[in-house]
C-alpha atoms as an extended CHARMM CRD file, in Angstrom:
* protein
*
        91  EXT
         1         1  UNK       CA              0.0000000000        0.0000000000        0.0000000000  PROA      1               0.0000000000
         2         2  UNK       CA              1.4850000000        3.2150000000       -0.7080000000  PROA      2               0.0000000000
         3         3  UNK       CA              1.8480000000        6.0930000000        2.2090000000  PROA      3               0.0000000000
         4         4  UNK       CA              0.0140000000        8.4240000000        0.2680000000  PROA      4               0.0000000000
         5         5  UNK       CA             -3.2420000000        6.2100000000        0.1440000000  PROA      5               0.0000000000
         6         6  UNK       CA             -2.5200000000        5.4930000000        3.6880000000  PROA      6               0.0000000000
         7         7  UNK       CA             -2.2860000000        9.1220000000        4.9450000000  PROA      7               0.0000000000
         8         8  UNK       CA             -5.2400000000        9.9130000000        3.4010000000  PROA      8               0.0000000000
         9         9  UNK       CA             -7.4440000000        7.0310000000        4.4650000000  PROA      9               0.0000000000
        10        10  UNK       CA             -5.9120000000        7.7660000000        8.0210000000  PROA      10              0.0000000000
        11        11  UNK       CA             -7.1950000000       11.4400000000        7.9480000000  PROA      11              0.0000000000
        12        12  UNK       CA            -10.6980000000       10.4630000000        6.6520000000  PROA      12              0.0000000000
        13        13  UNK       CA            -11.0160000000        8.0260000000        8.7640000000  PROA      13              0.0000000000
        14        14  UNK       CA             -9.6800000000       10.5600000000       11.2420000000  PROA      14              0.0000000000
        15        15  UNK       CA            -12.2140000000       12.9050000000       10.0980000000  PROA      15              0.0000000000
        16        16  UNK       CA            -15.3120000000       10.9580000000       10.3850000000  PROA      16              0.0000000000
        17        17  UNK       CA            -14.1710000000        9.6840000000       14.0330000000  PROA      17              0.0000000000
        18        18  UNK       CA            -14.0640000000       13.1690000000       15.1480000000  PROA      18              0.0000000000
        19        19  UNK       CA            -17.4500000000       14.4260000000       12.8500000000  PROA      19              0.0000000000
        20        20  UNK       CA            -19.0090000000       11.2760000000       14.8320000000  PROA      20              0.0000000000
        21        21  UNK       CA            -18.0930000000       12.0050000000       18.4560000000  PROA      21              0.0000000000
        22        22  UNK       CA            -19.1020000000       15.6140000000       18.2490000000  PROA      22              0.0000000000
        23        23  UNK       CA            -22.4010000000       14.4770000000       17.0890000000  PROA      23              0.0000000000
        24        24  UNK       CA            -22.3950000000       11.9160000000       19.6000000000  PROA      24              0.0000000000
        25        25  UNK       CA            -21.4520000000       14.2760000000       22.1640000000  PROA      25              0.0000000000
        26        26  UNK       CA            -23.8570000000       17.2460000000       20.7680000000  PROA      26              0.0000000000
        27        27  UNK       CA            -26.8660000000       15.0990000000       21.0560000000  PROA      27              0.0000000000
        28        28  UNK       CA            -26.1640000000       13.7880000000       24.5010000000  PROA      28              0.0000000000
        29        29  UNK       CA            -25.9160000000       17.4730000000       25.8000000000  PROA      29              0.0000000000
        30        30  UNK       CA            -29.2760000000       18.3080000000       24.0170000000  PROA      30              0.0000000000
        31        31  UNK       CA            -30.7890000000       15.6100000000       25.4490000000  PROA      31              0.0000000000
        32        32  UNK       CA            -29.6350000000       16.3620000000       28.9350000000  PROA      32              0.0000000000
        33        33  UNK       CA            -30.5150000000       19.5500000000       28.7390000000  PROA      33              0.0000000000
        34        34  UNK       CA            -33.8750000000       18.4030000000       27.3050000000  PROA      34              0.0000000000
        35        35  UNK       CA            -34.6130000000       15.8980000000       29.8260000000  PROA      35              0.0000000000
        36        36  UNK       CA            -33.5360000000       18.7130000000       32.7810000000  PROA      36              0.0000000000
        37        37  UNK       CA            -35.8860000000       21.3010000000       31.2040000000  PROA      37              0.0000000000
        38        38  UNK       CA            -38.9690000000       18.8260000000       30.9500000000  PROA      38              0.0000000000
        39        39  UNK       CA            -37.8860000000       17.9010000000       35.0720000000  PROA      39              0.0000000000
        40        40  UNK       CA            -37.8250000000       21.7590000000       35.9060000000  PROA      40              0.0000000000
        41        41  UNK       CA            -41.4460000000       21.6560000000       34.2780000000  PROA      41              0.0000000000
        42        42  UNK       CA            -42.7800000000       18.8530000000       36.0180000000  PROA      42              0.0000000000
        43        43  UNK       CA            -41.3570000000       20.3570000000       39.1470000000  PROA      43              0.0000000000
        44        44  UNK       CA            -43.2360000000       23.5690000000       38.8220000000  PROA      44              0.0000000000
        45        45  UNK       CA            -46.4340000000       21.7300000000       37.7320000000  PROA      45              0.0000000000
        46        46  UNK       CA            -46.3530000000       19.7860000000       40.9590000000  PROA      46              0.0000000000
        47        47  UNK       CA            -45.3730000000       22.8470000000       42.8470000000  PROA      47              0.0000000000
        48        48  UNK       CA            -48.7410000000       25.0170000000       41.3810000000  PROA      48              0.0000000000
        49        49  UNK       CA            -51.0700000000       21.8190000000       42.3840000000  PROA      49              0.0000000000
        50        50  UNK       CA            -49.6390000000       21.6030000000       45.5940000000  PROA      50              0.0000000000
        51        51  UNK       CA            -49.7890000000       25.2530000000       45.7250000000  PROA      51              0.0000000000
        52        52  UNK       CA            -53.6670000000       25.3410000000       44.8980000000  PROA      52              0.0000000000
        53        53  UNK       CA            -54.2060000000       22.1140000000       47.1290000000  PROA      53              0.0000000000
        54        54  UNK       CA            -53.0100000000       23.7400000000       50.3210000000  PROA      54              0.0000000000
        55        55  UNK       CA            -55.3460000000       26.7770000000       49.0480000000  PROA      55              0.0000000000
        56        56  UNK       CA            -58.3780000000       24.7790000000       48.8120000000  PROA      56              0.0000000000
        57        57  UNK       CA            -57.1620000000       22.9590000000       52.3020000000  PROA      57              0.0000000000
        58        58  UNK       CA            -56.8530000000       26.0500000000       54.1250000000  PROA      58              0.0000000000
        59        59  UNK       CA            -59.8930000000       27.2140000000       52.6040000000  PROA      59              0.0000000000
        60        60  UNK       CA            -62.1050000000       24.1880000000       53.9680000000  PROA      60              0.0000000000
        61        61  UNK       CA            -60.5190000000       24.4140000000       57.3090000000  PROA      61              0.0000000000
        62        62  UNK       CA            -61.3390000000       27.5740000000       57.7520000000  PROA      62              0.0000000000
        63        63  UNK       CA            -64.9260000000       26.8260000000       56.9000000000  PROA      63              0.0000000000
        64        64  UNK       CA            -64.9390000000       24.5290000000       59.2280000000  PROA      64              0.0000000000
        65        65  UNK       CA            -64.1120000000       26.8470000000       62.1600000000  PROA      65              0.0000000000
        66        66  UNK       CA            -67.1310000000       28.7510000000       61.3310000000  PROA      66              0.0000000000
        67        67  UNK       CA            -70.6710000000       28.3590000000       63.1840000000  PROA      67              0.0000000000
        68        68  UNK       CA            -72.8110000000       25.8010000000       60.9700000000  PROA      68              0.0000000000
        69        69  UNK       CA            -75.4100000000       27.6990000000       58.8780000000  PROA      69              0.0000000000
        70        70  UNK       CA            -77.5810000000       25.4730000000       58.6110000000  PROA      70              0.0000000000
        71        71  UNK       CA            -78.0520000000       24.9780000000       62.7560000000  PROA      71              0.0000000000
        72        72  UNK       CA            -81.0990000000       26.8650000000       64.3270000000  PROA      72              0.0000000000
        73        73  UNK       CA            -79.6170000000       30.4170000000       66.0280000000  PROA      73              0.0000000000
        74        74  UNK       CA            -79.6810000000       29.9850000000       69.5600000000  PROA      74              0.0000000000
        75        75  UNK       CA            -79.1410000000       26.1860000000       69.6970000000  PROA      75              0.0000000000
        76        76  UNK       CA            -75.9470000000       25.5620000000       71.4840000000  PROA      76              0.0000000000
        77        77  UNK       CA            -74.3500000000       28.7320000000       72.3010000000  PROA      77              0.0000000000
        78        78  UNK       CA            -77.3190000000       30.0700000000       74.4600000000  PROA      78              0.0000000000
        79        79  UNK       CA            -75.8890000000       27.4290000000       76.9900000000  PROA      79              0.0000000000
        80        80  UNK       CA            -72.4570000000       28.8480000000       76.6740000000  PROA      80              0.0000000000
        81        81  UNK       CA            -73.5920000000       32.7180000000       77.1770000000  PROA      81              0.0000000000
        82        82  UNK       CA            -76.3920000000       32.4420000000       79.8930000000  PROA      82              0.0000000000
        83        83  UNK       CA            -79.3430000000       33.9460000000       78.5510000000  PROA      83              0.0000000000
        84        84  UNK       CA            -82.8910000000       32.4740000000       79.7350000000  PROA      84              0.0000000000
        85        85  UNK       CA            -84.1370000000       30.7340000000       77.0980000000  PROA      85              0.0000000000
        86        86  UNK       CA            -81.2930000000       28.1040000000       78.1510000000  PROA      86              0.0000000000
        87        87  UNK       CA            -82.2700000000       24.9680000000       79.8490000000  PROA      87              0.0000000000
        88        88  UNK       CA            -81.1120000000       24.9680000000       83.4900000000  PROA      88              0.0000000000
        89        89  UNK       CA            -78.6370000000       22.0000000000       84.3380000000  PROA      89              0.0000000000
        90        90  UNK       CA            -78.3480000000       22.2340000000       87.8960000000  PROA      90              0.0000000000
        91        91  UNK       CA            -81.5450000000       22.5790000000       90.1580000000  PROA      91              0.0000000000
């Protein structure tokens, strides 16, 4: 084989070693960079739900606290503040 032939061959096949590893290597960072951008996402989408769940949690408890609408007025809490229309306990 002459040198010339092998000098050449050597530097193409230098050439598409190197074309192939920067591919290699440019699609691995675009896919990393991909996949941290789509985890970033989910993160924030999980973040918002939680966000709105502890909303809507706070929100109910808070309901909660508050005197029942739908009880008579009077019925329980005239016991509490002492005024006459409350059933007497003791003798």
């Amino acid at each position: 084989m002459e040198p010339a032939i092998l000098s050449a061959t050597a530097a193409l096949f230098g050439s598409v070693v190197g074309g192939v590893s920067t591919l290699a290597a440019s699609w691995l960072t675009q896919r990393g960079q991909l996949r941290a951008q789509s985890m970033i996402h989910e993160a924030l989408k999980r973040e918002a739900l939680h966000a709105e769940f502890m909303i809507e949690a706070a929100r109910r408890f808070y309901r909660s606290l508050e005197p029942s609408r739908r009880e008579p007025r009077g019925c329980g809490r005239s016991l509490f503040r002492g005024q006459p229309d409350a059933p007497r306990l003791v003798g």
